[in-house]
C-alpha positions in Angstrom: -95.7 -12.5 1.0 -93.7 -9.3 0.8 -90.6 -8.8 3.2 -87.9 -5.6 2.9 -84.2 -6.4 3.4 -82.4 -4.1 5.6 -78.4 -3.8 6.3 -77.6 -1.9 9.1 -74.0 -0.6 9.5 -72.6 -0.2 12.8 -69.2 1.3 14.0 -67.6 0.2 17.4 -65.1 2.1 19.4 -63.5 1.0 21.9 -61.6 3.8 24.5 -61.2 2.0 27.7 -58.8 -1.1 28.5 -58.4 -4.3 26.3 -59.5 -7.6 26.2 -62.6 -9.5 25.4 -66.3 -8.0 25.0 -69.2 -9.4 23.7 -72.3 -7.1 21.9 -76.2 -8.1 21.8 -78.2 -7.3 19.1 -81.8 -7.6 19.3 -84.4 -6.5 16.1 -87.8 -5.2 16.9 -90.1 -3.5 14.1 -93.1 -1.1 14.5 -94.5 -2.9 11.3 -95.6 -6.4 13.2 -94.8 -7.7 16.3 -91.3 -9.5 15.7 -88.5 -9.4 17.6 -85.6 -11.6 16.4 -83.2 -13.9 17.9 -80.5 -12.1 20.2 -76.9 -12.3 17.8 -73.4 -12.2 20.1 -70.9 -10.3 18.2 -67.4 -11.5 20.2 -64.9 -9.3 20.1 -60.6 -9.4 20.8 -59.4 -5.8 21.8 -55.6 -5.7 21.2 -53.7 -3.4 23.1 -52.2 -1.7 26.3 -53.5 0.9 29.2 -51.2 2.3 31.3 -52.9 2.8 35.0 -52.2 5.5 37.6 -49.3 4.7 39.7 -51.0 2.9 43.0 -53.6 1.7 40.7 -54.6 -1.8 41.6 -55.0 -3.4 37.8 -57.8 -5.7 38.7 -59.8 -2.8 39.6 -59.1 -0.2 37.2 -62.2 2.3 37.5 -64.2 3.3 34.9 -63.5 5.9 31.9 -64.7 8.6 33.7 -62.0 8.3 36.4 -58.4 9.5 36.4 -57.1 5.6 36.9 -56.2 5.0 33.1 -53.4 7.8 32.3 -52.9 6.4 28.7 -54.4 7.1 25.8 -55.1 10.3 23.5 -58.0 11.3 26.0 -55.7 10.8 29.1 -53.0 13.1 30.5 -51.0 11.8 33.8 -50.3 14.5 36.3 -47.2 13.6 38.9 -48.2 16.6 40.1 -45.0 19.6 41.3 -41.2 19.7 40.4 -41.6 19.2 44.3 -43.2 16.4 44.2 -41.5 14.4 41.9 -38.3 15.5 43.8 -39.9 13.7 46.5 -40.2 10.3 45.0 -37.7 7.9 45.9 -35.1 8.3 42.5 -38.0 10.1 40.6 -39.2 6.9 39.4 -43.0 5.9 39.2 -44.3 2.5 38.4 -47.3 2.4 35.8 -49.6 -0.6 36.5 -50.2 -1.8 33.2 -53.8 -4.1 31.3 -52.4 -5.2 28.3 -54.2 -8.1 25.6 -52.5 -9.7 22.9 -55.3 -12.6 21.2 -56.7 -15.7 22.5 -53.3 -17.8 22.3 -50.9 -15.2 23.7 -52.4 -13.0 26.2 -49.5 -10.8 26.9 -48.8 -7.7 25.1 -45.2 -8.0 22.8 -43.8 -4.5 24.8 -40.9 -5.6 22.9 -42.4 -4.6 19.7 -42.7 -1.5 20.1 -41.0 1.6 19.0 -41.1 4.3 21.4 -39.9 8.3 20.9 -40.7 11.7 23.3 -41.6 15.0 22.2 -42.7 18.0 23.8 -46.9 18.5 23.8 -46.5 21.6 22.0 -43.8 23.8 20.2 -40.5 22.0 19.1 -38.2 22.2 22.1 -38.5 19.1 24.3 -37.8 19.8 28.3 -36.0 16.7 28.8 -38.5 15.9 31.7 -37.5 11.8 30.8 -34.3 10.6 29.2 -34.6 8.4 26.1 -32.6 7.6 23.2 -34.0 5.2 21.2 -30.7 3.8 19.0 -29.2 2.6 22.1 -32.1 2.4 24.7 -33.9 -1.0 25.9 -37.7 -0.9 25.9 -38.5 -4.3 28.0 -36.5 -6.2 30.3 -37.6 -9.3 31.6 -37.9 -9.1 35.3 -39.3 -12.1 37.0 -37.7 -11.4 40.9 -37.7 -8.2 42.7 -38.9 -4.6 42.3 -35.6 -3.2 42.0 -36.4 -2.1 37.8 -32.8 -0.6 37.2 -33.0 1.6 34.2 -29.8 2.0 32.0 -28.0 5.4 32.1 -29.4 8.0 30.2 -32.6 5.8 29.5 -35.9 7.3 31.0 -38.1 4.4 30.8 -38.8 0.3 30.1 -41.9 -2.1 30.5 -40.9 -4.9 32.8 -42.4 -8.6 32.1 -42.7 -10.4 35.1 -43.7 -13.6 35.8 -47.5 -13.4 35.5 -48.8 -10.6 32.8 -51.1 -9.5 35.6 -47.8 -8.0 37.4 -46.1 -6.3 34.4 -45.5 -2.8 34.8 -44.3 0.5 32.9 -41.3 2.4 35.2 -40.8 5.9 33.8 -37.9 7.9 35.8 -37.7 11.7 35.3 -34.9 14.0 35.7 -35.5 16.8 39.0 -36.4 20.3 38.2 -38.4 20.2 35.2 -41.8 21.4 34.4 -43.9 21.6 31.4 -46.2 19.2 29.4 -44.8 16.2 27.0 -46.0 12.9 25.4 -44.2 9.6 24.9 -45.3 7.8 21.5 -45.8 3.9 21.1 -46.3 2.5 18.2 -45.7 -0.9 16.5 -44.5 -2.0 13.1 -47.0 -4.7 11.0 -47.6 -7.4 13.9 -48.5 -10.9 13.4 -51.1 -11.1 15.9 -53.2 -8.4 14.5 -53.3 -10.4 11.4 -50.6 -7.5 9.6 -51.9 -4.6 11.1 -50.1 -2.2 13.5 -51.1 -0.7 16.8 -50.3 3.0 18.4 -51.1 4.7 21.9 -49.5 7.5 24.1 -48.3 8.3 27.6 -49.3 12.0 27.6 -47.9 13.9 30.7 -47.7 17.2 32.5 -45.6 18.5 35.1 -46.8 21.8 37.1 -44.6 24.8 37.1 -45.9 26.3 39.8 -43.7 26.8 42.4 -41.5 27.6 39.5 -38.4 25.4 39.9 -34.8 26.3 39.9 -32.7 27.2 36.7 -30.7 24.4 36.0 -28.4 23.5 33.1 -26.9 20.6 31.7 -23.3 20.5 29.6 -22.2 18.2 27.0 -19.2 16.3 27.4 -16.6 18.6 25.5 -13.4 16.4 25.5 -10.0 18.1 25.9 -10.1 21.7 27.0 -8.0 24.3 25.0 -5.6 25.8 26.7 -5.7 28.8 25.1 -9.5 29.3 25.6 -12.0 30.9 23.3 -13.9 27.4 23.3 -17.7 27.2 22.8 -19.7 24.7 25.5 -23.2 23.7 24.6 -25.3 24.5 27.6 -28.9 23.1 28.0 -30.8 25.5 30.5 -34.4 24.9 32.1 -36.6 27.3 34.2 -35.3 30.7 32.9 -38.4 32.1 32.1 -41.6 32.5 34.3 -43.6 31.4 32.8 -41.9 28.7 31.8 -41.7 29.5 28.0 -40.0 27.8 25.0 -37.2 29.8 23.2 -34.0 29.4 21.5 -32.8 32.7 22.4 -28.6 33.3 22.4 -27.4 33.9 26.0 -23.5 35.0 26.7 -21.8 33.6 29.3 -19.5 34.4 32.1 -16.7 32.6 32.7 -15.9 28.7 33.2 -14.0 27.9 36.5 -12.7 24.3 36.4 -12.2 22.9 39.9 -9.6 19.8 40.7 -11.0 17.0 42.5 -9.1 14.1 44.4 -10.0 12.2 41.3 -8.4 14.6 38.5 -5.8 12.8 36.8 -2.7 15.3 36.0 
């Protein structure tokens, strides 16, 4: 009785949302008319999709649909300057699937390290605030929908009460445009048996109609009475196309106006 032995390598990827899925293998040869046993192979996907604002998480789509905004495949489109000027504070609420393992379900947010950068180039737009040495990543939020962010502080996961309900809150500042991608990614974790997880929030913001110029100054402290200070001024929409540069510009003049609230 002669018999061959076979091993058969096989590589799975997984690009949707987490959780539990099951593979069947079945083993038919041209040789003789065998067919083996049907063999389950279980497995745990550990991680986290952010869903399209709206997006009801216990019906997510399928990959082919613009539902899941996550991912390195994914880009999420608020659409206009205009339109996110139209949003009620410019914040939008990411439904969120998240899978941890079999004992704890819910996805550690808290773990994880998150910084912004622009999609291209080296100059970031500012289109979200986020400092990440003094900036919260997940607040526990078990009553309400109010998800307060902390000043200067772009974005948070909430936990609520049920993992079904958690959700990914993302405020961004008015007139900006341009393309830019938030980074997760987690130091060694326990649950993934030492091994460390990563995904992105990849976004783009149309520049068409092109928005106003706007500029943001730095706090400066005291003001010199004799002048000849220097203010660092961000500015945003100079160029149209919007375009990245670090070109000098010289400035006018400063007018300081009094308020009720100036203290002499």
């Amino acid at each position: 009785f002669n018999y061959t032995l076979i091993t058969i390598t096989t590589e799975f990827f997984f690009e949707y949302i987490p959780g539990y899925a099951s593979w069947s293998f079945l083993i038919d040869t041209k040789v003789s008319e065998y067919e083996s046993s049907a063999s389950i192979l279980p497995f745990n996907v550990f991680g986290l999709a952010l869903l399209q604002p709206g997006t009801n998480p216990s019906e997510p789509g399928s990959p082919s649909n613009n539902k899941l905004v996550s991912g390195i495949l994914k880009t999420w489109t608020p659409g206009s300057w205009e339109a996110v000027m139209a949003k009620p504070d410019q914040k939008f609420v990411f439904p969120i699937i998240g899978h941890s393992n079999q004992a704890i379900s819910r996805f550690p947010y808290e773990q994880l390290l998150a910084s912004v950068r622009p999609s291209r180039g080296d100059i970031y737009y500012d289109q979200t605030s986020w400092d990440p040495a003094r900036c919260t990543l997940a607040y526990v939020s078990y009553v309400g929908n109010a998800y307060e962010l902390d000043e200067g502080c772009g974005f948070a996961f909430f936990i609520k009460a049920n993992s079904a309900n958690d959700v990914f809150v993302m405020k961004l500042n008015p007139y900006r445009t341009q393309d830019w991608v938030i980074d997760f990614q987690t130091s060694l974790l326990s649950e993934l048996g030492g091994e460390s997880y990563a995904t992105v929030l990849q976004s783009s913001i149309s520049y068409d109609p092109l928005p106003p110029p706007v500029g943001e100054m730095l706090s400066v402290g005291l003001l010199n009475p004799y002048g000849r200070q220097l203010f660092p001024v961000s500015m945003f929409n100079i160029f149209n196309p919007p375009r990245p540069t670090r070109d000098p510009m010289v400035g006018g003049s400063l007018r300081v106006v009094a308020s009720a609230s100036t203290v002499p």
